[in-house]
N, C-alpha and C positions, 0 to 999 in steps of 0.2 A: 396686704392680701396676696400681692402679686411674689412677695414674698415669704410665704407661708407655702404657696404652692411650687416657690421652685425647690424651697427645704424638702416637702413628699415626696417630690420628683424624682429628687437625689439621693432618699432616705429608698424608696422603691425603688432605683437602679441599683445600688449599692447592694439591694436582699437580691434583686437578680440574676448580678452578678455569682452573688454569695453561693447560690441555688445551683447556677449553672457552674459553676466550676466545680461542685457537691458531686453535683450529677457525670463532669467531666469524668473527674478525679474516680469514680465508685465504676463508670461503664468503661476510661479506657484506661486512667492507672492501676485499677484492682479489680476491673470486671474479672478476670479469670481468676483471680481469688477467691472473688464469691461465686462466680460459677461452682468451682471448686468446691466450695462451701457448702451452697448449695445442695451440691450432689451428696458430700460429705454430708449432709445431715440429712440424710436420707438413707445413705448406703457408708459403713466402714468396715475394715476388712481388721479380724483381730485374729492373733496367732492360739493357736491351740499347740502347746508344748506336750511331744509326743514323751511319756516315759520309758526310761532304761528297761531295759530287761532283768529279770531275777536270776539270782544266784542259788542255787539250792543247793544241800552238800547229797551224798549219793543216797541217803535214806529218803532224800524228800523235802529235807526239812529246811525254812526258809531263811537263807543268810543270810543276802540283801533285799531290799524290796524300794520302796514309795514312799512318798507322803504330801499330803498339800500343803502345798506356800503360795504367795504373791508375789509375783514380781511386778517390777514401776518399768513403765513403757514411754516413749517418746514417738507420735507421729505427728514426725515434720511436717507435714501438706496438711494437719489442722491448724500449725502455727500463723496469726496474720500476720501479714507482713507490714504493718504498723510496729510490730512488735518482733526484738531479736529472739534466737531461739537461746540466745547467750541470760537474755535478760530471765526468760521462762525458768533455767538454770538457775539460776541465782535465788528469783523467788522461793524455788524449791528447797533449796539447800538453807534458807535463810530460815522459813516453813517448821523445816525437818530436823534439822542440824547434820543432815547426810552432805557429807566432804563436799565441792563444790569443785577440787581438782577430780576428782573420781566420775563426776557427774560427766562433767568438760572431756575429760578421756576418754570416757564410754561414746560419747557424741564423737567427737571430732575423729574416732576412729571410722563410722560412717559417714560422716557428711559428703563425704563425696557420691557416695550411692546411689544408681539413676532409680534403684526401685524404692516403691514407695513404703515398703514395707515398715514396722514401726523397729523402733531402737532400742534395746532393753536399757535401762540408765541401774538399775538396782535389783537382785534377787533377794528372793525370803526377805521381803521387807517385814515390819514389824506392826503389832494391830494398831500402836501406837500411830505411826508413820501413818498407814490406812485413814485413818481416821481423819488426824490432820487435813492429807491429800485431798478429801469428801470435802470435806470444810470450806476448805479453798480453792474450791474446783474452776469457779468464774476467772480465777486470777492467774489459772495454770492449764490456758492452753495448751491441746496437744500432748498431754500427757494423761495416760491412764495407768489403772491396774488389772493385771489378769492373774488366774488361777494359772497355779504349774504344780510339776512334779519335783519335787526335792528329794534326792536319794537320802536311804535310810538305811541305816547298818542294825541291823536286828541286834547284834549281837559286838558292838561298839566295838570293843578291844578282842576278838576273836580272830584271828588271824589275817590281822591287818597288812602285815605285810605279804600275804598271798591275794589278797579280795585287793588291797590294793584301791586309792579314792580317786572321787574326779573334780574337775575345776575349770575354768574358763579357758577355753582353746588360745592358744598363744599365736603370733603372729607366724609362727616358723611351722608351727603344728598347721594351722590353718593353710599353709600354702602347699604342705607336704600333702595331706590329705587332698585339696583340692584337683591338684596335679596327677594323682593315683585315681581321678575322674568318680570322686565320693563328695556328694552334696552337703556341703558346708557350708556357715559363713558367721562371720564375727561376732560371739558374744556367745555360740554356741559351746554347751557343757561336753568336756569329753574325758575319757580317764587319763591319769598323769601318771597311776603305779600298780603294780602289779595286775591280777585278769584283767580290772578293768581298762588298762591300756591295752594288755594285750590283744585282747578281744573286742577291743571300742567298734569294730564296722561290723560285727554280731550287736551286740548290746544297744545301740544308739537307734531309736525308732525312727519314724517318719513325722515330720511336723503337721500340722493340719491347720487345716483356716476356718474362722466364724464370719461370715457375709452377716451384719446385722445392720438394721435401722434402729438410726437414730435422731434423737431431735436436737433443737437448735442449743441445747446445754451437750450436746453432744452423750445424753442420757440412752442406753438401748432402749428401745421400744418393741422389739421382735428380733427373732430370728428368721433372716430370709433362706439362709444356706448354709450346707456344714460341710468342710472336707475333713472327714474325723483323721485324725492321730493314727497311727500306726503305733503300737508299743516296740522296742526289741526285742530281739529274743531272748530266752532265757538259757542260764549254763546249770549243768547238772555235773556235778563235780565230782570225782574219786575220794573227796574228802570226807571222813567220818566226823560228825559234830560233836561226840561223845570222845570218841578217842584223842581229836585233836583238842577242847576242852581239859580234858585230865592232860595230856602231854604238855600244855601251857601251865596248868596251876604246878604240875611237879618241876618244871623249866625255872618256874620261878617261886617257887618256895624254896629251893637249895639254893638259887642263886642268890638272892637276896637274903636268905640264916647265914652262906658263906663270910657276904659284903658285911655281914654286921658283926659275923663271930671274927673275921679276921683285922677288922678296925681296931682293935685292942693287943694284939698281937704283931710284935715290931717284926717278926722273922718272916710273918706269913703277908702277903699281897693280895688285897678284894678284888674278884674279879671282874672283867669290864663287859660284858656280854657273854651268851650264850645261845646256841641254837639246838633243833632236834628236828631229826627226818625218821617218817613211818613209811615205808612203801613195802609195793607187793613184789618182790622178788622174781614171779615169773609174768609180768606184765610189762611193769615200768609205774605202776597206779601210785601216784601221794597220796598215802593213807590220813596223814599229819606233818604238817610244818609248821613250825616256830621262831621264831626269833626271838629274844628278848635284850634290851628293855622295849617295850614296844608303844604304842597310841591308840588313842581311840580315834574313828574315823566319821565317828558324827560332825566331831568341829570340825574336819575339813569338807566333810556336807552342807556343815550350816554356816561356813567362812571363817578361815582364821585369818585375826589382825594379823600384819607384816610384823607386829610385834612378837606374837605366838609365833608364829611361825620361824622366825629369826631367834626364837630360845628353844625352839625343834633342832635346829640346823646346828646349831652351836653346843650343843650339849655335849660332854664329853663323853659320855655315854652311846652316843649316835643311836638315837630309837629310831630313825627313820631307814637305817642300814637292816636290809633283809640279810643276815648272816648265815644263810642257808646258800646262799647264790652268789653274795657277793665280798664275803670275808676270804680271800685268799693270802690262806699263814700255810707253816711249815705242819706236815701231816704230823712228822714222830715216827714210831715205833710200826702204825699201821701200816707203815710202807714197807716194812719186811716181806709183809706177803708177795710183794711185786719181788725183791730181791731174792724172795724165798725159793717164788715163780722160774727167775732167769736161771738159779742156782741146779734146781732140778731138771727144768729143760736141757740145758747148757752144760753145767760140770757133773753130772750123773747122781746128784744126792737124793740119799732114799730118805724113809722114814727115821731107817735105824742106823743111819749114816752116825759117825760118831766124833765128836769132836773134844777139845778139851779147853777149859780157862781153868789156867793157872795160876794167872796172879791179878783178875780182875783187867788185864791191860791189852792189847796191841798195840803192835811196833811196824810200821811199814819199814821193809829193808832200807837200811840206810838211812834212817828213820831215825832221831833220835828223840821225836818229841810221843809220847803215848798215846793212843784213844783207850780211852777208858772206860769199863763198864760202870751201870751202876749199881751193882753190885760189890765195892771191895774187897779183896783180896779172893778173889777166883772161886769157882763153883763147880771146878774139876769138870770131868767128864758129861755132856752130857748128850743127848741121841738130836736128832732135828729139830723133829716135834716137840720137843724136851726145852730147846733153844725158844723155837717159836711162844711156848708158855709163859719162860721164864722171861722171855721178849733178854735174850741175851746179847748185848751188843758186838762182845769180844767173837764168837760166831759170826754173827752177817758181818763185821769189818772183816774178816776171812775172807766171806765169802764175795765182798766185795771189792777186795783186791783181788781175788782170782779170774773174778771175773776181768778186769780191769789188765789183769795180765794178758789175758784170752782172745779179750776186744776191744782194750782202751774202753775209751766212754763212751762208747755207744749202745752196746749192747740192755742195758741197763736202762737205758732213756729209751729202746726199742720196747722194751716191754712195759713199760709206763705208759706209752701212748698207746700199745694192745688195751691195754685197761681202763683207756680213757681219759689219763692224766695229760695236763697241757691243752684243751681244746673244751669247750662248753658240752654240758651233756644233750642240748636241745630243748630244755625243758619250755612248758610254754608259761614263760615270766620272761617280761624286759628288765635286761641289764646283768644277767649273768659273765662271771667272771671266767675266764680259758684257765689264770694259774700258769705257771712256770715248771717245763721241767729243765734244769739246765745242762748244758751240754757245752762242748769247746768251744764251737761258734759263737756264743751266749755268752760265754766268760773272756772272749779274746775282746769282743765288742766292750764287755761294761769293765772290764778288766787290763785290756790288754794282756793277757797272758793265758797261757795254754793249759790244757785240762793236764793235770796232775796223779798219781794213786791215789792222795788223798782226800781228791775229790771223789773220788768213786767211794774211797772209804766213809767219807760224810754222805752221799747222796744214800748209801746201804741202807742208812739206819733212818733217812726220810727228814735228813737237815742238808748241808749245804747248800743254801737256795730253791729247793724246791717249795713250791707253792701249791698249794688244791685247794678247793672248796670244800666241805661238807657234803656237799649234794655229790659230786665226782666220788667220794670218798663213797660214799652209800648205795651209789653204781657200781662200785668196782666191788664193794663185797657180795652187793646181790648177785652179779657173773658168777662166782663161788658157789653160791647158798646154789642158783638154778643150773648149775651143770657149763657154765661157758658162754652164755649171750649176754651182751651186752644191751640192754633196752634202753630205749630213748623216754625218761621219766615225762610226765602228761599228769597234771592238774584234774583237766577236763574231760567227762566223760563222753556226754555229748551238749549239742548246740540243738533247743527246740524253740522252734519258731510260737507265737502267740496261739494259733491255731493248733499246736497239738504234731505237727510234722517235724519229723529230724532232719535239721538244715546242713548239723555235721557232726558225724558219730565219729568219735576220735578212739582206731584200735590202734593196741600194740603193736609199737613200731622195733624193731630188731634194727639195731645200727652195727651190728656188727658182731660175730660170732669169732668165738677167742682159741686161736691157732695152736691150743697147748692141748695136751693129750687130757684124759678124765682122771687118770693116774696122779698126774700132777696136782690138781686140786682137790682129790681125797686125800693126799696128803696133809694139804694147806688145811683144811679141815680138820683130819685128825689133829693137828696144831690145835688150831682153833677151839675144839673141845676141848683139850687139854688144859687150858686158860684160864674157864669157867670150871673145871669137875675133878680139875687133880688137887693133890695137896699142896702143890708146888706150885697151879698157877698164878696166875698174876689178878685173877677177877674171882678168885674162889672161896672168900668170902661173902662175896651176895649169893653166887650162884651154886657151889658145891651143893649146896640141898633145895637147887628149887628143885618145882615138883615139874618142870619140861627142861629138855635137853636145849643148852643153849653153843651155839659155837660163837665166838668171838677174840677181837683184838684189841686190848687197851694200848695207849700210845701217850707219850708225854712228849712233849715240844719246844725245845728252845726257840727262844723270841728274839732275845735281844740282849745287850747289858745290862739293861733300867727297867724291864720287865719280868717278869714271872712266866711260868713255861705254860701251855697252851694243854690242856687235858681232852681228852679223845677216848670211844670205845663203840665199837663197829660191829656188829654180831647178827645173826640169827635165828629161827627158833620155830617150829621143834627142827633141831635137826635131820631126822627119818624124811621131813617132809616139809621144808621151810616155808612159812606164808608170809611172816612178816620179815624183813630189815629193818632195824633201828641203828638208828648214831645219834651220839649225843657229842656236841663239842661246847666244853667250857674254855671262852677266850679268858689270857690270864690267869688257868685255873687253878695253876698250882698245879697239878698232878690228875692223871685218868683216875685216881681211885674215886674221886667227888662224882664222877660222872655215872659208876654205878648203880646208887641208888635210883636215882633217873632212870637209867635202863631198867631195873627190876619193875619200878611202878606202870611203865609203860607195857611192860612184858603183859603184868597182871590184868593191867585192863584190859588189851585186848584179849586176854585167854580166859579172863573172868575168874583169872584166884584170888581168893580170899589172905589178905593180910595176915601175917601167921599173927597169934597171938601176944608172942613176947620173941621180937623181932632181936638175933643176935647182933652184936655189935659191928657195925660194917667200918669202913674207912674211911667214912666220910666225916670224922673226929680228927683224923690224921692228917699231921702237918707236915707229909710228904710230898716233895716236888718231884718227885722222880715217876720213871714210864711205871715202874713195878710198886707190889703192894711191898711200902719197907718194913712194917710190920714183923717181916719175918727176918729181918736182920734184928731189931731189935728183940726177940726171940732171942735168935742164937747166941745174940754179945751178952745178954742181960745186961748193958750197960746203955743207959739214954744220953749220955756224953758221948758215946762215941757213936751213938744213931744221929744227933746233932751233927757232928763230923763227915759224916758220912752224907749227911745231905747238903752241907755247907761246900765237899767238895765236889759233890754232883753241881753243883751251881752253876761250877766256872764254865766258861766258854772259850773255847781253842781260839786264840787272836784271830787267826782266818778268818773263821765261822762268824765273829762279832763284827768285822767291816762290811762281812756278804751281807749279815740280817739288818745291819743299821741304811746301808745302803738301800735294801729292798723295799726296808720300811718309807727312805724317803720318796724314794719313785713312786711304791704303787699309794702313797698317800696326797701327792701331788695329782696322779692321774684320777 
């Protein structure tokens, strides 16, 4: 008996024990957990993700906008501490089959954080995933899901590389922004390319918080309190959705009939991009920009794997290169007008100034290697404007050894930067290109050796190293089109706040008015009509019977030895009273004649003509690599062997000329 009673004894001290250490262990090793707790199931505090601002193009109409998603959340301070928040990780990934390094990354980039805020682990999760998550909610402390805003691209592949996508703020991003005293913090969405980087502290709302009660599943039961969201604002663009719509599908209908008609064709090379600018001539306003090959920018709304992504990057194509801003090649022929520009300022040439090519050639004195037009065997006499049409090389290499006689190499690079070549136009998109003009300095440096005649005779004609953008290019002819300003080109029209208020009206900005007299660009103009209306010019097969007056300059481009020459055409229109500019530049294009087509179709949309009925035969059949329509040598030889000839020895490249472009090619491809 006496020992039955001391077994209870010890069987009741032992539950005592058991009790009191229960009790220990819950009030002094984890009471502030359950306090915590406690509270927590009473009161949690959940993010309300504020949405982006819209984008609208200048009619109204919606570019980017919204959409709901879910994202998967982590608060740490409901995690027990029985339990790692490593382990909770695992369950989930194990759950979901969502990565478990991705999870761990997302965490351990906050764990250090004094606030208690929740941790996003996953965006736009899946209904799938959802579901799961419900399922096993007892087993995945401390994690929930909330409603968010996921950007929406109305219009996926419409000018992707101007809208530009967003993505999880980076650690360099985040410290930059922080530092400029703008409220951010880790996991937060922000843009990575074009407006929407540019403009992210417009666009980016205010976040907001949900106070709600909850019970001991950590289930809401009400809302106590709400700090709503703030939306960002929205941008109102310059951009036309109609016009820039048509100026894509014709961007890439010729580009891609090009790529396919010349894969069968051993003499002719597919070209490797293309871009096109619409602006308003007396503002600086982007009517339309393209680049092509291009993307859609939902997938990177809605996450691309590292793998997508990495066959973005790698493509040889480069769709992710806006080639409006950031493709810096050799102009061509376009750049006559700048030499055209110095020629008149500078050694007194009029309209009807006269010159003569005799045999297709210059010779710098003492000179015994040629520059050659491309045209052979010379084209006699002919007046300025006459030059400028027939875009005649044996002229501006005149005109650019005289100048070179006059002022060395400066001169010539002085009026380049009047125009804007060499330095960024301002436009508002990150990562614009400055371009090269080069000069002695430039060439002693990558060269060691001193400027030359026959660098001035290359730089005339807009090779020997010179570099521009597109966009520079289509500033400097709008200066022309509007009488001599130089306008700093603007996307944006303005910036309006959610409420209806303009947060920031963006007018035209003038960077600089162009030191040349009005005389001198009536000239360049009457050139320029000449181009498109005479029988002789160089683009007067699309244009000689449109039905509006067009001015322009077609340009062809040496590249390289292994490449194909670079096609260009810069213009106007109506002349009497110019509203729009357009350029078209086909990278690799073979020849400016391809590019006309493009120009015409652009022309007609925005002027509203009607397609003629039975459209005559343009140049864009023509397996011409040169600046000019060859067409009309083939004409005169009636012989297509010696039109083959004739473009076979346009090909060559002056040894010089091939070390500067192979060289330039490696630098600005490295950088």
């Amino acid at each position: 008996m006496v020992k039955r009673i001391l077994v209870l004894k010890v069987v009741f001290l032992l539950a005592l024990i058991i009790v009191v250490a229960r009790a220990a262990q819950l009030q002094l090793v984890m009471g502030d957990y359950y306090y915590q707790l406690s509270e927590g199931n009473r009161i949690s505090l959940r993010p309300i993700n504020a949405p982006r601002g819209k984008i609208y193009d200048k009619n109204g109409k919606i570019l980017v906008s919204n959409k709901l998603a879910y994202d998967l959340y982590l608060l740490p301070n409901e995690v027990p501490p029985d339990i790692s928040v490593k382990e909770i990780l695992h369950r989930l990934s194990k759950y979901t089959n969502l990565p478990i390094s991705q999870l761990e990354k997302n965490y351990q980039e906050h764990e250090g954080d004094s606030s208690p805020s929740p941790i996003i682990l996953k965006r736009n999760i899946t209904p799938e995933t959802m579901v799961i998550i419900q399922e096993n909610a007892e087993s995945l402390p401390g994690i929930f899901i909330k409603e968010s805003a996921i950007r929406y691209y109305v219009y996926g592949d419409l000018a992707p590389h101007v809208v530009g996508y967003v993505g999880e703020i980076s650690t360099e991003e985040l410290r930059n922004l922080t530092s400029q005293g703008y409220d951010y913090r880790g996991g937060d969405i922000v843009g990575k390319a074009g407006l929407e980087r540019q403009y992210e502290i417009y666009l980016k709302g205010t976040d907001g918080i949900e106070q709600i009660e909850v019970n001991s599943l950590r289930e809401k039961v009400r809302t106590l309190g709400i700090k709503p969201p703030r939306p960002g604002n929205n941008l109102i663009l310059n951009l036309d959705y109609e016009l820039q719509k048509e100026t894509e599908r014709l961007l890439e209908e010729h580009f891609y009939k090009l790529r396919e008609e010349f894969l069968d064709d051993p003499e002719m090379y597919s070209p490797t991009g293309a871009a096109a600018i619409v602006m308003d001539p007396d503002t600086g306003e982007i009517l339309a920009m393209a680049s092509i090959p291009d993307y859609n920018l939902n997938e990177f709304a809605e996450g691309l794997s590292l793998k997508e992504y990495k066959e973005l990057l790698n493509d040889p194509l480069k769709p992710l290169l806006n080639r409006t801003i950031m493709a810096a090649v050799p102009p061509g022929s376009i750049f006559k007008l700048v030499t055209g520009t110095a020629a008149i300022e500078e050694l007194g040439i009029r309209a009807d100034t006269k010159f003569v090519d005799e045999n297709g050639m210059f010779f710098v004195p003492n000179w015994s290697r040629p520059y050659k037009n491309w045209h052979p065997g010379g084209e006699g006499e002919l007046s300025f404007t006459r030059a400028i049409a027939r875009s005649n090389n044996v002229v501006f290499y005149e005109l650019g050894y005289r100048l070179y006689k006059k002022y060395r190499g400066k001169k010539l690079k002085w009026y380049a930067h009047q125009y804007g070549l060499g330095s960024p136009t301002g436009i508002d998109l990150p990562g614009e290109k400055e371009g090269l003009v080069p000069d002695e300095k430039w060439k002693r440096k990558v060269f060691n050796e001193g400027w030359y005649p026959g660098d001035s005779v290359n730089l005339s004609i807009g090779q020997g190293g010179l570099l521009t953008t597109p966009l520079q290019l289509a500033v400097m002819v709008s200066s022309i089109a509007n009488g001599g300003i130089i306008y700093e080109p603007h996307l944006v029209d303005k910036v309006i706040s959610p409420d209806g208020e303009v947060v920031l009206d963006v007018k035209p900005r003038i960077k600089k008015r162009l030191p040349f007299r009005r005389q001198t660009l009536n000239i360049l103009e009457k050139g320029m009509v000449e181009v498109t209306s005479t029988s002789y010019g160089t683009a007067r097969s699309v244009f000689a019977d449109f039905p509006i007056k067009v001015a322009g300059k077609t340009g062809t481009a040496q590249t390289g030895t292994s490449r194909p020459n670079h096609g260009w055409f810069a213009g106007y229109a109506p002349v009497e009273d110019p509203e729009i500019t357009v350029l078209v530049f086909l990278e690799n294009g073979n020849s400016s004649s391809y590019t006309l087509p493009i120009v015409a179709g652009i022309l007609r949309t925005y002027f509203g003509i009607e397609e003629p009925v039975e459209e005559e035969q343009n140049n864009e059949g023509s397996s011409s690599s040169l600046d000019e329509n060859v067409q009309e040598v083939e004409d005169k030889t009636g012989d297509k062997k010696d039109k083959e000839q004739e473009i076979e020895k346009e090909r060559e490249i002056q040894d010089d000329d091939k070390k500067l472009l192979e060289y330039l090619e490696e630098v600005f491809s490295k950088e």
